[in-house]
C-alpha atoms as an extended CHARMM CRD file, in Angstrom:
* protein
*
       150  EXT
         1         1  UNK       CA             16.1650000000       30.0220000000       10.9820000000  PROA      1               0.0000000000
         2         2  UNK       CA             18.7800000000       30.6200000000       13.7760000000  PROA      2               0.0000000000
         3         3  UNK       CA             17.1060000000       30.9510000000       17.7200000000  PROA      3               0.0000000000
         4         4  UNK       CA             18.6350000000       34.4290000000       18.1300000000  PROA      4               0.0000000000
         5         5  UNK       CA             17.6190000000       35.8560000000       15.2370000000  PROA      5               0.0000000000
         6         6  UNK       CA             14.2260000000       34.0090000000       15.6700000000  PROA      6               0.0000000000
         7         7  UNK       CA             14.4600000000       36.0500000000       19.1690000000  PROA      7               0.0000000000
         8         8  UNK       CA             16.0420000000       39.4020000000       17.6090000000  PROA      8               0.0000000000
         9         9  UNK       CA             12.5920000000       39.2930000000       15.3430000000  PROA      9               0.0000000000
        10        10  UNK       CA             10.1010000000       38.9870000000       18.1160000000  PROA      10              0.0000000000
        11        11  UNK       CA             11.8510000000       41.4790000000       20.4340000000  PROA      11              0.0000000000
        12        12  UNK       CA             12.0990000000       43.8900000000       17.2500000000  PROA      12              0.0000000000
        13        13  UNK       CA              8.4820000000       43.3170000000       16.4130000000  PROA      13              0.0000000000
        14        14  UNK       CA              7.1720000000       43.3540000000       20.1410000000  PROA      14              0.0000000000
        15        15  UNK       CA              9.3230000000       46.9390000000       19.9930000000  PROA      15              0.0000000000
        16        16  UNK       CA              7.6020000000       48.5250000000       17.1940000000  PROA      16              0.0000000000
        17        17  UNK       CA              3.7540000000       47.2180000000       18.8030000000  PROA      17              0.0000000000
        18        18  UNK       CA              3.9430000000       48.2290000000       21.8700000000  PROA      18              0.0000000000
        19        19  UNK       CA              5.5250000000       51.6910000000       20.4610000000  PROA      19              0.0000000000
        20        20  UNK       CA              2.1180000000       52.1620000000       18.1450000000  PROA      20              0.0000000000
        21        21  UNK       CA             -0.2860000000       50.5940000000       20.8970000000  PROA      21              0.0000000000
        22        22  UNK       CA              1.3940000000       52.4430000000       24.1600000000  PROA      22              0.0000000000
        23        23  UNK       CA              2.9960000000       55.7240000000       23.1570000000  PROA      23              0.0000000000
        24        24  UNK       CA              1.9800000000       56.5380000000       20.0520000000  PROA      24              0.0000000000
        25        25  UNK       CA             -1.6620000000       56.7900000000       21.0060000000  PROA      25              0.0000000000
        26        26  UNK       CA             -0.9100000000       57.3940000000       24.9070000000  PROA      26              0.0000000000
        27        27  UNK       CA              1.8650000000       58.2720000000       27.8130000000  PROA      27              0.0000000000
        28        28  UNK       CA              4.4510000000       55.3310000000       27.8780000000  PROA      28              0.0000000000
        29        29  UNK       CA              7.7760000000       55.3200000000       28.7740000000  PROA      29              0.0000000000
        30        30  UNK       CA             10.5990000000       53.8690000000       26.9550000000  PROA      30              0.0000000000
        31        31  UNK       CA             11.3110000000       51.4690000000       29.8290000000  PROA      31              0.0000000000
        32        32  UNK       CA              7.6310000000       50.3710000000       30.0760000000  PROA      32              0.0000000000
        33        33  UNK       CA              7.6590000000       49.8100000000       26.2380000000  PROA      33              0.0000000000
        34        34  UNK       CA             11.0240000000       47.5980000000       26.6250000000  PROA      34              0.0000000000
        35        35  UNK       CA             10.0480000000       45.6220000000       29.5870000000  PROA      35              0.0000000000
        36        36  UNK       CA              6.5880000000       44.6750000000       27.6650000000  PROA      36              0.0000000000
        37        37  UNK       CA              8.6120000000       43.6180000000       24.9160000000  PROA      37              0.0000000000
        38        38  UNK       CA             11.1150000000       41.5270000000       26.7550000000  PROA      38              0.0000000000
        39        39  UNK       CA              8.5460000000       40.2720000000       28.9980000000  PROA      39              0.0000000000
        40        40  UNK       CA              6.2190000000       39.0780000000       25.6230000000  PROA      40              0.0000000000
        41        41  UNK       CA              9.5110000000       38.1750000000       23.8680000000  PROA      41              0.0000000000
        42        42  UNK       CA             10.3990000000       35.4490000000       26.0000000000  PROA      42              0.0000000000
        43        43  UNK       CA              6.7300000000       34.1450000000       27.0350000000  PROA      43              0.0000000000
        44        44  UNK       CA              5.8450000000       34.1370000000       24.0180000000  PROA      44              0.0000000000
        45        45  UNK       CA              9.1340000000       32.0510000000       22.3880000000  PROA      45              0.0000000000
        46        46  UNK       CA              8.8890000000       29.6480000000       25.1660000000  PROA      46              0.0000000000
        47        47  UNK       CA              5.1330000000       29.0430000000       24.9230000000  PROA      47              0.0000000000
        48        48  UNK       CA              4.5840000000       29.7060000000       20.9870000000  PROA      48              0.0000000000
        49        49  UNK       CA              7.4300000000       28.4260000000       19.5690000000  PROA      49              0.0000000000
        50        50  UNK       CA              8.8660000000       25.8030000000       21.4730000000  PROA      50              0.0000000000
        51        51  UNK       CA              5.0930000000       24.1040000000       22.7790000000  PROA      51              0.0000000000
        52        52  UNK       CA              2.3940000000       25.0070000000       20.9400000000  PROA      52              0.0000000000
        53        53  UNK       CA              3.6830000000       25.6320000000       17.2860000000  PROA      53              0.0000000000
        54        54  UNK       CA              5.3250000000       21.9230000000       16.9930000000  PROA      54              0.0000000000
        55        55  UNK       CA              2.2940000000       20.2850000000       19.1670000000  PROA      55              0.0000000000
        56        56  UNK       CA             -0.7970000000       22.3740000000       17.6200000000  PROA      56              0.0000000000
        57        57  UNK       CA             -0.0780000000       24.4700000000       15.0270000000  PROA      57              0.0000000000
        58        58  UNK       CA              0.0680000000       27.7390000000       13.6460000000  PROA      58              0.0000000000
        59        59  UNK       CA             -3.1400000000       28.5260000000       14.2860000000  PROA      59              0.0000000000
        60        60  UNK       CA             -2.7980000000       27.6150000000       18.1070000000  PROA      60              0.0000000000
        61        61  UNK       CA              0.4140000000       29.4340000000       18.0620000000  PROA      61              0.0000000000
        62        62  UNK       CA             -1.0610000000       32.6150000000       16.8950000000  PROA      62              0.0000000000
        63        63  UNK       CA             -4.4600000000       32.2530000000       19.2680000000  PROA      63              0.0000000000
        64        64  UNK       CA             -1.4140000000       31.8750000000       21.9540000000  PROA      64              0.0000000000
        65        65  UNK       CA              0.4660000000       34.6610000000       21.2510000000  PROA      65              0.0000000000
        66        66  UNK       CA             -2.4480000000       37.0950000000       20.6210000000  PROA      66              0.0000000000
        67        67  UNK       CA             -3.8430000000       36.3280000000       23.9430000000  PROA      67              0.0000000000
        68        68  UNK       CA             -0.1820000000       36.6320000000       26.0610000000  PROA      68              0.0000000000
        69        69  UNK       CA              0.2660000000       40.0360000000       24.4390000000  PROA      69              0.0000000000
        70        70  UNK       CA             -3.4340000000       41.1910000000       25.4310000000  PROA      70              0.0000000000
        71        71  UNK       CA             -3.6640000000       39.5860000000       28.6240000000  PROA      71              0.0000000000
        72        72  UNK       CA              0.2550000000       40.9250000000       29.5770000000  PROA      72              0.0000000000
        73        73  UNK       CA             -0.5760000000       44.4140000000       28.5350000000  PROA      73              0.0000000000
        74        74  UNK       CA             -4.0090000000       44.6260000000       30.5310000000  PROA      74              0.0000000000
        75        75  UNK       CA             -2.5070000000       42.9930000000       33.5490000000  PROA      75              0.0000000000
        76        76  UNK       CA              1.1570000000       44.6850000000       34.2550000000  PROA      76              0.0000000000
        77        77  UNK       CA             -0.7980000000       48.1080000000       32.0050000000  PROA      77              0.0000000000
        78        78  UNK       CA             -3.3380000000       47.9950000000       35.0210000000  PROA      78              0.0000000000
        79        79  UNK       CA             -0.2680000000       48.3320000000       37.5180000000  PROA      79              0.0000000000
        80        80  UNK       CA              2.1700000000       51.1020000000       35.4990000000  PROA      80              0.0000000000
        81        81  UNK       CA             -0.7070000000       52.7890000000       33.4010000000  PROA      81              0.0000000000
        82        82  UNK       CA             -3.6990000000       54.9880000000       35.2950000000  PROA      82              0.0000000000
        83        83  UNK       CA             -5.8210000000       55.1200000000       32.5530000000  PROA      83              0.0000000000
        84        84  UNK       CA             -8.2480000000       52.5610000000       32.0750000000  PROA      84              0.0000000000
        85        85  UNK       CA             -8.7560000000       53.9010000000       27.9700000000  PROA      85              0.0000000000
        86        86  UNK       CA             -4.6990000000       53.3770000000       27.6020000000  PROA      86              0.0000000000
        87        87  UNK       CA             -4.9840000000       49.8020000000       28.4760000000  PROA      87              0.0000000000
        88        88  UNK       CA             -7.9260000000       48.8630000000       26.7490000000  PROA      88              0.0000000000
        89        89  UNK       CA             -6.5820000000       50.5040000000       23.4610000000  PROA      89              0.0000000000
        90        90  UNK       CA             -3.3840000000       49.6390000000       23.6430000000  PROA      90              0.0000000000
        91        91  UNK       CA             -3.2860000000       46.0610000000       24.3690000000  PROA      91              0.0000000000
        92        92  UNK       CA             -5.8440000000       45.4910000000       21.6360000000  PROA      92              0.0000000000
        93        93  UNK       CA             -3.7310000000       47.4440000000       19.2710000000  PROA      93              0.0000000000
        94        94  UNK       CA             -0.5780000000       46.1570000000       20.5100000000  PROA      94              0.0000000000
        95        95  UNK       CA             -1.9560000000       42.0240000000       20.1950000000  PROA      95              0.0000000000
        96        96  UNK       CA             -3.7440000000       43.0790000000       16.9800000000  PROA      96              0.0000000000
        97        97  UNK       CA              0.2310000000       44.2210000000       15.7650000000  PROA      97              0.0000000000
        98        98  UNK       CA              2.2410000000       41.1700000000       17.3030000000  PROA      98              0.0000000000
        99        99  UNK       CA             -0.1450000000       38.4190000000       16.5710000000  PROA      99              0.0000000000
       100       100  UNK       CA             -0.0020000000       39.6690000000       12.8260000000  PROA      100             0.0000000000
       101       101  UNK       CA              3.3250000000       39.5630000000       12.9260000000  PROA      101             0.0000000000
       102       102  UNK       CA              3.8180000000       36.1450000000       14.8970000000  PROA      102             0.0000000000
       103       103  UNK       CA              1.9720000000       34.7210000000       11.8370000000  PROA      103             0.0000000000
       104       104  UNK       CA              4.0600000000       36.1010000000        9.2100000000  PROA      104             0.0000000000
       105       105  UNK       CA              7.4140000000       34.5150000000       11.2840000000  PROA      105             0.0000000000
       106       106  UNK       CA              5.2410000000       31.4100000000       11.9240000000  PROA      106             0.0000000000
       107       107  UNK       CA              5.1290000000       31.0180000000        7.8820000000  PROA      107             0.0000000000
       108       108  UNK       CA              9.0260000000       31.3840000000        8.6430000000  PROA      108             0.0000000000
       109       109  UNK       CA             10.1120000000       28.6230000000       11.3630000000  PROA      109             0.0000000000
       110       110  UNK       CA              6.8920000000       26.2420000000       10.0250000000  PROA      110             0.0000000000
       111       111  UNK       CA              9.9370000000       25.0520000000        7.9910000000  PROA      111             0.0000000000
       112       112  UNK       CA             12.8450000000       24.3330000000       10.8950000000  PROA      112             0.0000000000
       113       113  UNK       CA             13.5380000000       20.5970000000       11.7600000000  PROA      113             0.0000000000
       114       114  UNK       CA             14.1290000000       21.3440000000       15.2230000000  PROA      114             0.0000000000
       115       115  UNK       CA             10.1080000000       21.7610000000       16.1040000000  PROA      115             0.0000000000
       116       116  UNK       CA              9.8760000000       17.5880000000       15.1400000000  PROA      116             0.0000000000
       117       117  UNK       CA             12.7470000000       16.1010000000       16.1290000000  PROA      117             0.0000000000
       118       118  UNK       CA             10.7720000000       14.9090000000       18.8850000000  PROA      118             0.0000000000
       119       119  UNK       CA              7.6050000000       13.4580000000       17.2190000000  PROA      119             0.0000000000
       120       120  UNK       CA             10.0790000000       12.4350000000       14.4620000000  PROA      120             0.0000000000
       121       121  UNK       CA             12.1290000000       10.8250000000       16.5180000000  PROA      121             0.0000000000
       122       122  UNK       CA              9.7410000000        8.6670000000       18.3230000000  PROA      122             0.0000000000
       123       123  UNK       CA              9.6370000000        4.8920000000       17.6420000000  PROA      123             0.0000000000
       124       124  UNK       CA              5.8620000000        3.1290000000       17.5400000000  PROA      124             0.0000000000
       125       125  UNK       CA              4.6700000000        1.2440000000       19.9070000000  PROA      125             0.0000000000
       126       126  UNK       CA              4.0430000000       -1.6890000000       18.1060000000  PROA      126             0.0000000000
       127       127  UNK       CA              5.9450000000       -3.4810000000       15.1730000000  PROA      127             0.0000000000
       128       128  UNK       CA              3.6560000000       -2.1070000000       12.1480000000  PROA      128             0.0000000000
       129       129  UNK       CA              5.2960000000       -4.6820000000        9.8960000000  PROA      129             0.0000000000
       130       130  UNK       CA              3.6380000000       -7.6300000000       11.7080000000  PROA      130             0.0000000000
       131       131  UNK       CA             -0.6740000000       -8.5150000000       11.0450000000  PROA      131             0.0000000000
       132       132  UNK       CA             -2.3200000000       -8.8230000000       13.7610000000  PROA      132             0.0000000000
       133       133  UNK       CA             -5.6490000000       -9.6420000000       12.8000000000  PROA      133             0.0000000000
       134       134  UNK       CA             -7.5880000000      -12.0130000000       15.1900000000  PROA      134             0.0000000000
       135       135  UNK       CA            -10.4510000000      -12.1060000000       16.0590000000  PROA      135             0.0000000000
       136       136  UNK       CA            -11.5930000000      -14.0870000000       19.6470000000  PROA      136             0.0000000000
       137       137  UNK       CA            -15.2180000000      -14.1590000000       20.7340000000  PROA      137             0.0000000000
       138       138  UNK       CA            -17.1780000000      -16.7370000000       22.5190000000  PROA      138             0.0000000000
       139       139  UNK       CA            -20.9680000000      -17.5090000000       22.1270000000  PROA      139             0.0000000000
       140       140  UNK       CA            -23.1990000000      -17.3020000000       24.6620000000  PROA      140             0.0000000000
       141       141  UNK       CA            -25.7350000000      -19.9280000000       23.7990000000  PROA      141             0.0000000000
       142       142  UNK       CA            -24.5940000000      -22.8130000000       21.8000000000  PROA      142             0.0000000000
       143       143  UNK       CA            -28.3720000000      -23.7860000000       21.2370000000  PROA      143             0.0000000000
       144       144  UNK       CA            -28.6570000000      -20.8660000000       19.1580000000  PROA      144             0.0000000000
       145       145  UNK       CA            -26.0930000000      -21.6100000000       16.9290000000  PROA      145             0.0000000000
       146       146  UNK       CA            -27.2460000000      -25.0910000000       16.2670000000  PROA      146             0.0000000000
       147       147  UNK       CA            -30.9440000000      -23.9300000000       15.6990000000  PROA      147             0.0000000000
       148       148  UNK       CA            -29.7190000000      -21.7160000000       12.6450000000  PROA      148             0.0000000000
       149       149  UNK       CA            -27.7750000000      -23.9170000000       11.0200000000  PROA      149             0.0000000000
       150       150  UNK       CA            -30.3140000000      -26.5750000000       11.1250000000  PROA      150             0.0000000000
């Protein structure tokens, strides 16, 4: 799957949740819906997508994104929004709506090459061809030894 249309999807999706969770219930204006959705957009394909998806997984990825949708909507919401019920509401709704979508395109780029091509790329350490399988002790007390094979 292409980055922009990777990016059109998010925006699109951040769109239609933060329509539901902020005006459809409450008072929001069309620019405070688009600048939560650009603002989530691009947090959350820098952080999601790009970090945590390749390193942790899905799961991580959609813990991630449900939390930067919540925590963006009750921190800027408690600046733009006076109503203490519209940000509680909405940024549940709204996470509730984009993390349930972020899994469904998660499904989606699980299957790009570019999230690997680092950890696919990187040689081992050590040559896994070649056994190395010593073992070096010393004992302490020679005596011993003697004594039980005597």
């Amino acid at each position: 799957m292409k980055q922009i249309t990777l990016l059109i999807i998010k925006f699109i999706s951040c769109l239609i949740a933060f329509g539901i969770g902020l005006d459809l219930f409450f008072d929001a204006n069309i620019v405070d819906i688009l600048s939560f959705s650009l603002f989530v957009t691009s947090v959350s394909y820098v952080v999601g997508e790009l970090v945590i998806l390749p390193q942790l997984g899905r799961r991580a990825a959609a813990i991630a994104d449900f939390l930067l949708s919540y925590l963006s909507v009750w921190i800027f919401g408690s600046i733009l929004f006076e109503s203490y019920l519209q940000i509680a509401w909405g940024s549940i709704i709204s996470a509730s709506i984009i993390t349930a979508a972020e899994m469904i395109l998660h499904l989606f780029v699980e299957d790009r090459e570019e999230k690997t091509s680092y950890i696919n790329t990187r040689k081992p350490v050590f040559n896994t061809n070649l056994a190395y399988g010593t073992e070096i002790a010393e004992e302490e007390n020679i005596n011993d030894v003697k004594k039980l094979k005597d």
